[in-house]
PDB file of N, H, CA, C and O in Angstrom:
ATOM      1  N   UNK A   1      -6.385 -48.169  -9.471  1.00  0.00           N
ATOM      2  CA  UNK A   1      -6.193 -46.941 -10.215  1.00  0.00           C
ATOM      3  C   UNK A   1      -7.286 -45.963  -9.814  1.00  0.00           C
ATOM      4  O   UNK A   1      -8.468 -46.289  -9.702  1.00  0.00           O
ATOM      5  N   UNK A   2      -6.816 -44.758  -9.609  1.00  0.00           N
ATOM      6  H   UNK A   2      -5.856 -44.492  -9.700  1.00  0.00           H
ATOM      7  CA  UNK A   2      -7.832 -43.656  -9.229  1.00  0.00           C
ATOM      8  C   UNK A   2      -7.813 -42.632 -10.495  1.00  0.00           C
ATOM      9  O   UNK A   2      -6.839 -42.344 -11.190  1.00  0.00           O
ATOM     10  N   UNK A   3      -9.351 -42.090 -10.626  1.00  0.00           N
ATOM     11  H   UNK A   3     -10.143 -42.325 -10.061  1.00  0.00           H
ATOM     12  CA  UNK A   3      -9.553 -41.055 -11.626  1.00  0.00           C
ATOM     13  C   UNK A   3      -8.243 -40.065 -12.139  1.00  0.00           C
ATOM     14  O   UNK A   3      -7.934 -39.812 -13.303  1.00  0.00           O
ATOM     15  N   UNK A   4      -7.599 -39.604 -10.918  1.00  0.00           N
ATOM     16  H   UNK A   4      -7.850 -39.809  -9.972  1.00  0.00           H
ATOM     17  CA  UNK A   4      -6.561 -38.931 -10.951  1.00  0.00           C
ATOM     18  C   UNK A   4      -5.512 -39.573 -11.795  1.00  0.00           C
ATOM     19  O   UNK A   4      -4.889 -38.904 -12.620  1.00  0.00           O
ATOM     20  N   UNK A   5      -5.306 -40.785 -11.627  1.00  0.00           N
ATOM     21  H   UNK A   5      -5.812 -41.328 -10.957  1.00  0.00           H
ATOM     22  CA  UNK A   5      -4.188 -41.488 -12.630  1.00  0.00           C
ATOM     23  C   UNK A   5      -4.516 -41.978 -13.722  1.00  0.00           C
ATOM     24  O   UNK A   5      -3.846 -42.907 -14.174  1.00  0.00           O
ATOM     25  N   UNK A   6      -5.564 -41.507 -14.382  1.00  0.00           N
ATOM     26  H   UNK A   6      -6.108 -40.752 -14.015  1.00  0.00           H
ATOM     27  CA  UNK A   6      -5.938 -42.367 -15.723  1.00  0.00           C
ATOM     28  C   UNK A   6      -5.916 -41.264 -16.307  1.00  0.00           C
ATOM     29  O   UNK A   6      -6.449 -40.179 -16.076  1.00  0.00           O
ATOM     30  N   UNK A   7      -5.086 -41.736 -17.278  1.00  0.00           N
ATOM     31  H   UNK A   7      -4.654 -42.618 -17.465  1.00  0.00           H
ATOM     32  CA  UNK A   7      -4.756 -40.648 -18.926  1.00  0.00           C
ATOM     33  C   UNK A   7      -4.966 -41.376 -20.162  1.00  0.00           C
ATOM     34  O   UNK A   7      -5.240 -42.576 -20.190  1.00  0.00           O
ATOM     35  N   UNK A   8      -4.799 -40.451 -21.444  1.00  0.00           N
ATOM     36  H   UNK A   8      -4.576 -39.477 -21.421  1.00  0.00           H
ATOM     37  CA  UNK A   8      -5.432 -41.472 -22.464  1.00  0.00           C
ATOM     38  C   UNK A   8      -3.760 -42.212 -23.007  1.00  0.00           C
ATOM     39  O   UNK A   8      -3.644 -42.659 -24.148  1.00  0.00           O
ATOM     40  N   UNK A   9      -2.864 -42.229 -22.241  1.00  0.00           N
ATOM     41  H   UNK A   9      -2.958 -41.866 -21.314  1.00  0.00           H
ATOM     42  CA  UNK A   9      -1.627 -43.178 -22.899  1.00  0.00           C
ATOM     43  C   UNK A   9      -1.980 -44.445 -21.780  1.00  0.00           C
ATOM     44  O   UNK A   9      -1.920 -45.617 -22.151  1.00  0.00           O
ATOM     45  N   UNK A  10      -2.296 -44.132 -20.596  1.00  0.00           N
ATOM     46  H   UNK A  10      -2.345 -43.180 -20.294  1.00  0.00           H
ATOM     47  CA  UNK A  10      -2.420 -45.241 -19.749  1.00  0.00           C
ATOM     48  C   UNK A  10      -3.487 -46.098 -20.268  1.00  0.00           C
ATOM     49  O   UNK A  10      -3.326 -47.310 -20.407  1.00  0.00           O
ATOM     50  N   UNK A  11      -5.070 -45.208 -20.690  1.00  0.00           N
ATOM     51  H   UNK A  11      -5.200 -44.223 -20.577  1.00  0.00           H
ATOM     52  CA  UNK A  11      -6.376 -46.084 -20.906  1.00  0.00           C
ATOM     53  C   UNK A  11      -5.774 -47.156 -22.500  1.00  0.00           C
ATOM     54  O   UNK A  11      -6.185 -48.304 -22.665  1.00  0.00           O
ATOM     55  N   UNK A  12      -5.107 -46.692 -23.166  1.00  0.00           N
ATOM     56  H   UNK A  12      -4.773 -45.759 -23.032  1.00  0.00           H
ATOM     57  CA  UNK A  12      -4.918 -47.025 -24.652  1.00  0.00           C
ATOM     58  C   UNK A  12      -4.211 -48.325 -24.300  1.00  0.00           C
ATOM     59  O   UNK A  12      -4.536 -49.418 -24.763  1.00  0.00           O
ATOM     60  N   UNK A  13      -3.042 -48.077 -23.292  1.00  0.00           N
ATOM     61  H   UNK A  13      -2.778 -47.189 -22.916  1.00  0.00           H
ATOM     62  CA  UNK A  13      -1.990 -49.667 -23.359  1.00  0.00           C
ATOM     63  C   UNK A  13      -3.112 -50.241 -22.517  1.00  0.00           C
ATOM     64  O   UNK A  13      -3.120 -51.422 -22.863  1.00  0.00           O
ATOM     65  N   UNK A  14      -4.037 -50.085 -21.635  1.00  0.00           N
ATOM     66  H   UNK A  14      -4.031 -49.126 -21.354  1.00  0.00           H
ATOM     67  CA  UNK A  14      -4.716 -51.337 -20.708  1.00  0.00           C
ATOM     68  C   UNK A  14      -6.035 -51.589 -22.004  1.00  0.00           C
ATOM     69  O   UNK A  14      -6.875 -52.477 -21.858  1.00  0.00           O
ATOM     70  N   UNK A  15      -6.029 -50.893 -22.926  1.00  0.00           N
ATOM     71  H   UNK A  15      -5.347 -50.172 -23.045  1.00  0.00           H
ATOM     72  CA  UNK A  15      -7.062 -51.103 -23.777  1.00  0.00           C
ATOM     73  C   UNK A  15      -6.668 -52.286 -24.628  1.00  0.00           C
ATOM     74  O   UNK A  15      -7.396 -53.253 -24.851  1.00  0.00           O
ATOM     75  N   UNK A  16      -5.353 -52.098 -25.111  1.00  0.00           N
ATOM     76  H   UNK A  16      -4.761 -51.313 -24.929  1.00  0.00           H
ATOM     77  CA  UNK A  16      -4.269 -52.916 -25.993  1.00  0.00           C
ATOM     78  C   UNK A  16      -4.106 -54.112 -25.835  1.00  0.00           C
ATOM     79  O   UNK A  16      -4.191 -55.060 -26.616  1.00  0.00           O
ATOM     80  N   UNK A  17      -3.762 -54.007 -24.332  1.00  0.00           N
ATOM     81  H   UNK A  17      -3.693 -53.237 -23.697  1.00  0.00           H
ATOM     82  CA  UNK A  17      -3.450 -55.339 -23.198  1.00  0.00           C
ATOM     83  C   UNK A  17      -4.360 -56.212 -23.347  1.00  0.00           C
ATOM     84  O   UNK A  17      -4.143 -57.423 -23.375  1.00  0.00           O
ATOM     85  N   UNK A  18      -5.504 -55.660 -23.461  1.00  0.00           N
ATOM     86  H   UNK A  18      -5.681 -54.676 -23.438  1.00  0.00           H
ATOM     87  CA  UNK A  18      -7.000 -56.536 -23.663  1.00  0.00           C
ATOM     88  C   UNK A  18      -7.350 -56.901 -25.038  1.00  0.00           C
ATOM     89  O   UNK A  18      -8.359 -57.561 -25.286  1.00  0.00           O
ATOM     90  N   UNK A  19      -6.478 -56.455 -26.002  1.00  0.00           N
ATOM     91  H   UNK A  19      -5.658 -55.919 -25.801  1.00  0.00           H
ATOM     92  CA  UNK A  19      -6.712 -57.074 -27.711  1.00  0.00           C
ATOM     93  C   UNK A  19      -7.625 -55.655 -27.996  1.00  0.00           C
ATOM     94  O   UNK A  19      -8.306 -55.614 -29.020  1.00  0.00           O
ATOM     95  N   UNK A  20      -7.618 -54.866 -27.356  1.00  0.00           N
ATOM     96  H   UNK A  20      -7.065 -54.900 -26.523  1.00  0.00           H
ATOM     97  CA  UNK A  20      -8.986 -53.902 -28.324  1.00  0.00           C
ATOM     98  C   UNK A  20      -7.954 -52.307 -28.501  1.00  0.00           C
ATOM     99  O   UNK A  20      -6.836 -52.092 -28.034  1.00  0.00           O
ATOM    100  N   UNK A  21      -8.795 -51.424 -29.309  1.00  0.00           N
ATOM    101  H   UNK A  21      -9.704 -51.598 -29.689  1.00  0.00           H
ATOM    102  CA  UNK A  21      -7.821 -50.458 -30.348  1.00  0.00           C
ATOM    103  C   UNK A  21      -9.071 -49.123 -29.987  1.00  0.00           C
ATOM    104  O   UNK A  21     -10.187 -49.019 -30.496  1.00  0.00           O
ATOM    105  N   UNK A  22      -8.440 -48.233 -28.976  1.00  0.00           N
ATOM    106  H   UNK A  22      -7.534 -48.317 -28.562  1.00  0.00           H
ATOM    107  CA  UNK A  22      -8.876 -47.020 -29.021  1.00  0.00           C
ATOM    108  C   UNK A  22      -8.641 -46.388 -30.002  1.00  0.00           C
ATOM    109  O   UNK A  22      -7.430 -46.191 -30.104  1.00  0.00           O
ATOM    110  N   UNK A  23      -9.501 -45.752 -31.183  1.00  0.00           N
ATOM    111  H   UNK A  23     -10.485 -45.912 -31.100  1.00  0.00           H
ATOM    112  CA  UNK A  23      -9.676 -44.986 -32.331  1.00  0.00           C
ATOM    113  C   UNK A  23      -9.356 -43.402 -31.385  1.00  0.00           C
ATOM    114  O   UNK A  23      -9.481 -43.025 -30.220  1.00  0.00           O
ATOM    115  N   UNK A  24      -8.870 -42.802 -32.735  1.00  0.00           N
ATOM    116  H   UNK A  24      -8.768 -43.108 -33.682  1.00  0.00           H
ATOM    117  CA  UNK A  24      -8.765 -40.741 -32.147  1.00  0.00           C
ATOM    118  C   UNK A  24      -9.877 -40.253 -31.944  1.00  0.00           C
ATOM    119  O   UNK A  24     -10.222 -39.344 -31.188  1.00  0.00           O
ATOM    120  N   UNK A  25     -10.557 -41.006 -32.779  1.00  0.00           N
ATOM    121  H   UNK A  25     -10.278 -41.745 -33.393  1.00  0.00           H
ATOM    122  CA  UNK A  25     -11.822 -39.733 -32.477  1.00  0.00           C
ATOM    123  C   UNK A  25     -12.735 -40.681 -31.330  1.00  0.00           C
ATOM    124  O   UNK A  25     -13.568 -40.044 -30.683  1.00  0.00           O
ATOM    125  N   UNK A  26     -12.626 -42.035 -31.077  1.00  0.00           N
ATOM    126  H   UNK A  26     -11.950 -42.552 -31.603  1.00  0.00           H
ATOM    127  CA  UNK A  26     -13.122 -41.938 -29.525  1.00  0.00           C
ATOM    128  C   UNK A  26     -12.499 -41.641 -28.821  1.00  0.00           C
ATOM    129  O   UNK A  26     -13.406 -41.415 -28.020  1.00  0.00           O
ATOM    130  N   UNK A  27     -11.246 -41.273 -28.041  1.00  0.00           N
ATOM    131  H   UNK A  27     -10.510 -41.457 -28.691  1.00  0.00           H
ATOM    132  CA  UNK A  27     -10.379 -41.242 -27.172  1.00  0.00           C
ATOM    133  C   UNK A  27     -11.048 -40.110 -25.951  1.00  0.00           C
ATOM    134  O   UNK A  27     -10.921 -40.138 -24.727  1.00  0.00           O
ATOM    135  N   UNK A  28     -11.395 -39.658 -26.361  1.00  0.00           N
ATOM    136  H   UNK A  28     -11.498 -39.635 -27.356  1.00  0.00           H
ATOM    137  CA  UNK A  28     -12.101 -38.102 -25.657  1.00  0.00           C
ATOM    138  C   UNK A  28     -13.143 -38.877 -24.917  1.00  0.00           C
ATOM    139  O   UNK A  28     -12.922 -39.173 -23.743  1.00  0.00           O
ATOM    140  N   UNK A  29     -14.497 -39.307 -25.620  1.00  0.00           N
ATOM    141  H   UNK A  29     -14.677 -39.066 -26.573  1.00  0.00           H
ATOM    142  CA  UNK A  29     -15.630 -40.006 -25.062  1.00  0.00           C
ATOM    143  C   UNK A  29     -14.945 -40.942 -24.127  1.00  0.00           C
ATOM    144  O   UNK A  29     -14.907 -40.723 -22.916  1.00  0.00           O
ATOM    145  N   UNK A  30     -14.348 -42.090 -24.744  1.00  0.00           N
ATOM    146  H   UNK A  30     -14.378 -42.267 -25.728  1.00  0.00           H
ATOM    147  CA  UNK A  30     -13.968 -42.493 -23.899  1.00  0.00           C
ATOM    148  C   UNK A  30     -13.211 -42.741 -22.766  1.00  0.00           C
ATOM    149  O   UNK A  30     -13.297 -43.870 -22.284  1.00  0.00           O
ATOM    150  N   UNK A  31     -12.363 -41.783 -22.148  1.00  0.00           N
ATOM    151  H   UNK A  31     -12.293 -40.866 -22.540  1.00  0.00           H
ATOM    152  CA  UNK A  31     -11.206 -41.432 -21.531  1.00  0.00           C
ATOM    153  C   UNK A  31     -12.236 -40.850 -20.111  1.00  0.00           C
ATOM    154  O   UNK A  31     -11.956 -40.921 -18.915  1.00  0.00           O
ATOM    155  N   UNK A  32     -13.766 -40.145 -20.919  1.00  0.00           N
ATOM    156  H   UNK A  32     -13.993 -40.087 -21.892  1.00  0.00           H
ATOM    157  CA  UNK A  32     -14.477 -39.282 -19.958  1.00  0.00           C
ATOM    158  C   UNK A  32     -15.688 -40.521 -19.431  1.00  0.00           C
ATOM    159  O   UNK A  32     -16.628 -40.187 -18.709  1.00  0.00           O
ATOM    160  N   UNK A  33     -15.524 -41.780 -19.848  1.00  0.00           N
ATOM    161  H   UNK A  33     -14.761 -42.051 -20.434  1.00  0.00           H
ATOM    162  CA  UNK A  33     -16.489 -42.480 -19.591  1.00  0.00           C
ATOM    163  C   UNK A  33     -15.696 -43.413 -18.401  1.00  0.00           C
ATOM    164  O   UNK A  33     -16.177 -43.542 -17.275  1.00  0.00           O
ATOM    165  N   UNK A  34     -14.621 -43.940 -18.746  1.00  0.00           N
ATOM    166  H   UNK A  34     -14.230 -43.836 -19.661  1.00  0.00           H
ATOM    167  CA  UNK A  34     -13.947 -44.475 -18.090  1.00  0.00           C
ATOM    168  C   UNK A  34     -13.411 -43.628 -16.800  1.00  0.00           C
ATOM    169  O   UNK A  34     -13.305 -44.256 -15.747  1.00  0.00           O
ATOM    170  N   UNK A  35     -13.056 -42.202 -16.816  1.00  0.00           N
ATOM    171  H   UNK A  35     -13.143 -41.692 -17.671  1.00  0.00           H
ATOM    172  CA  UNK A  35     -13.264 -41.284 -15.379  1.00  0.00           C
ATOM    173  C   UNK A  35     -14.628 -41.350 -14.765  1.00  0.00           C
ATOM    174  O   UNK A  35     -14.944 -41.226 -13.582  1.00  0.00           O
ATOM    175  N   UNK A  36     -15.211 -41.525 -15.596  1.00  0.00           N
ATOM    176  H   UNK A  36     -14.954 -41.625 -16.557  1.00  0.00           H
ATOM    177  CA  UNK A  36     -16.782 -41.217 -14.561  1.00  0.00           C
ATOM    178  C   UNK A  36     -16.898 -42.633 -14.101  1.00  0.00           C
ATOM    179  O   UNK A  36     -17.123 -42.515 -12.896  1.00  0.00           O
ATOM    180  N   UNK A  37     -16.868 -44.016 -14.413  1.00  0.00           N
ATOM    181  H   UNK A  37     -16.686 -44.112 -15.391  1.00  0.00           H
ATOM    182  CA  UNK A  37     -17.257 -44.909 -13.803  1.00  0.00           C
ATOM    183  C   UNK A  37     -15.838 -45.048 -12.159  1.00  0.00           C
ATOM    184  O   UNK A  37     -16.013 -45.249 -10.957  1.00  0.00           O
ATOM    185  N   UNK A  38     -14.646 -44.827 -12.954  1.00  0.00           N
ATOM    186  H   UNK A  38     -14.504 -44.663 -13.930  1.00  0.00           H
ATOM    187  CA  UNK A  38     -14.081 -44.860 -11.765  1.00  0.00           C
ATOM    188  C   UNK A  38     -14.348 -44.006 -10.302  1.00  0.00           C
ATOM    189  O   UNK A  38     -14.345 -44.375  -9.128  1.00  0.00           O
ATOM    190  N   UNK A  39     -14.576 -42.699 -10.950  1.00  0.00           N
ATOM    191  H   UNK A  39     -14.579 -42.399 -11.904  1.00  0.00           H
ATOM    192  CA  UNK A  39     -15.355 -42.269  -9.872  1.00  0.00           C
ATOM    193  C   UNK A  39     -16.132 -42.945  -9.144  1.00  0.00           C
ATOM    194  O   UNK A  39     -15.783 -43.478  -8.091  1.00  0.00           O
ATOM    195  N   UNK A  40     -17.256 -42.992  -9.629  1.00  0.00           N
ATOM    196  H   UNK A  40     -17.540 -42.560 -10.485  1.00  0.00           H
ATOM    197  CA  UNK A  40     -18.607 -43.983  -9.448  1.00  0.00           C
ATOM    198  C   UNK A  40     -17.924 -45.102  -8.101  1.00  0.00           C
ATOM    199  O   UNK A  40     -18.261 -45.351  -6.943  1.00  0.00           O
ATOM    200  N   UNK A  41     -16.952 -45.496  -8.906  1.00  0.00           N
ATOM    201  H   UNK A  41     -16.678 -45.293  -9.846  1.00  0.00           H
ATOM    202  CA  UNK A  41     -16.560 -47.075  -8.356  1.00  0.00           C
ATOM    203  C   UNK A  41     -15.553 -46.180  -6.523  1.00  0.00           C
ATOM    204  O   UNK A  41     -15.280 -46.951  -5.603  1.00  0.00           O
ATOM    205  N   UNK A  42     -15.312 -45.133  -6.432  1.00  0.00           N
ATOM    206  H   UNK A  42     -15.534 -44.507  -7.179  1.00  0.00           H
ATOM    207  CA  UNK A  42     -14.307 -44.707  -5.600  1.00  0.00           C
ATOM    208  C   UNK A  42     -15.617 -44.138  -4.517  1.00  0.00           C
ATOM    209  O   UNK A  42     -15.509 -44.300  -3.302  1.00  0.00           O
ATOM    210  N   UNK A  43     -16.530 -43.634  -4.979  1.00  0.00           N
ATOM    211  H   UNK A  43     -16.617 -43.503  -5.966  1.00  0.00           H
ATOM    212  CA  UNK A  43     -17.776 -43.243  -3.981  1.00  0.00           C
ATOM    213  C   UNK A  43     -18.780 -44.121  -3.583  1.00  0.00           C
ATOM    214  O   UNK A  43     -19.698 -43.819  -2.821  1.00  0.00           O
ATOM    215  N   UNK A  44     -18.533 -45.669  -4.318  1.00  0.00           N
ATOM    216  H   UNK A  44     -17.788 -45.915  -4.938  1.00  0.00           H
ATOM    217  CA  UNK A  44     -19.101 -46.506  -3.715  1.00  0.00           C
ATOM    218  C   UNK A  44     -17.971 -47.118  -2.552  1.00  0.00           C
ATOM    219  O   UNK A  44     -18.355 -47.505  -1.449  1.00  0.00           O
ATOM    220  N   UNK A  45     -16.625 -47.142  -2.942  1.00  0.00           N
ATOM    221  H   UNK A  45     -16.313 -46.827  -3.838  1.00  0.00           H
ATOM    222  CA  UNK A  45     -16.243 -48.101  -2.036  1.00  0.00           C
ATOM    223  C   UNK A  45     -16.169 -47.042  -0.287  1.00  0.00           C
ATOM    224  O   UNK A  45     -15.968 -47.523   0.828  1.00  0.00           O
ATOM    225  N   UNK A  46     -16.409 -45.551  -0.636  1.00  0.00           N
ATOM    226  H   UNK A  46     -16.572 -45.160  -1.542  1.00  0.00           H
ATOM    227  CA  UNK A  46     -16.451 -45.054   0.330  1.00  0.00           C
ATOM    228  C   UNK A  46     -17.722 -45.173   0.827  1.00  0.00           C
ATOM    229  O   UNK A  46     -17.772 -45.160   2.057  1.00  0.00           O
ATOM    230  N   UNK A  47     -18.789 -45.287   0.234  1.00  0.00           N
ATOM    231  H   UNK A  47     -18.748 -45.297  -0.766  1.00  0.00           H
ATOM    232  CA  UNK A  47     -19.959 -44.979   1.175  1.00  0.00           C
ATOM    233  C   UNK A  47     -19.906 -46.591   2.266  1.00  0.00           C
ATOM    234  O   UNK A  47     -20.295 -46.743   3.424  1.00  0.00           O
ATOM    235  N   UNK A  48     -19.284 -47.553   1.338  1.00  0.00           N
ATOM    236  H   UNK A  48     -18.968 -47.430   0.397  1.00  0.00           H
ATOM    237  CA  UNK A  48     -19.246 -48.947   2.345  1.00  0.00           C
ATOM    238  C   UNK A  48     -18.269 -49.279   3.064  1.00  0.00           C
ATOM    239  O   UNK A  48     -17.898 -50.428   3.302  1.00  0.00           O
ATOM    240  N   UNK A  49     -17.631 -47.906   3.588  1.00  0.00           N
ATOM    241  H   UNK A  49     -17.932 -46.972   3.394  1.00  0.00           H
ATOM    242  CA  UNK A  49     -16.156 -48.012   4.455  1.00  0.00           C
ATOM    243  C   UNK A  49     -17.058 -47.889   5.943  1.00  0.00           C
ATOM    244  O   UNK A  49     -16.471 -47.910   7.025  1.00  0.00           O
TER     245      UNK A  49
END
């Protein structure tokens, strides 16, 4: 999954999938925490291409 494809209906069912319950009022924080690590994770696998 790339930054580009993560939304908060996608993060909520893989949240679900895992037994755990995104609340409304985190959804924001977390939607922007979970983009930034994927990032993170997409500029590492490039710097080791």
């Amino acid at each position: 999954m790339t930054e580009a494809e993560l939304d908060e209906p996608k993060l909520r069912a893989m949240l679900e999938a895992r037994g755990l319950r995104l609340r409304p009022e985190d959804a924001a924080a977390t939607l922007a925490t979970a983009s930034f690590l994927l990032r993170a994770a997409e500029l590492v696998r490039k710097a080791r291409a």
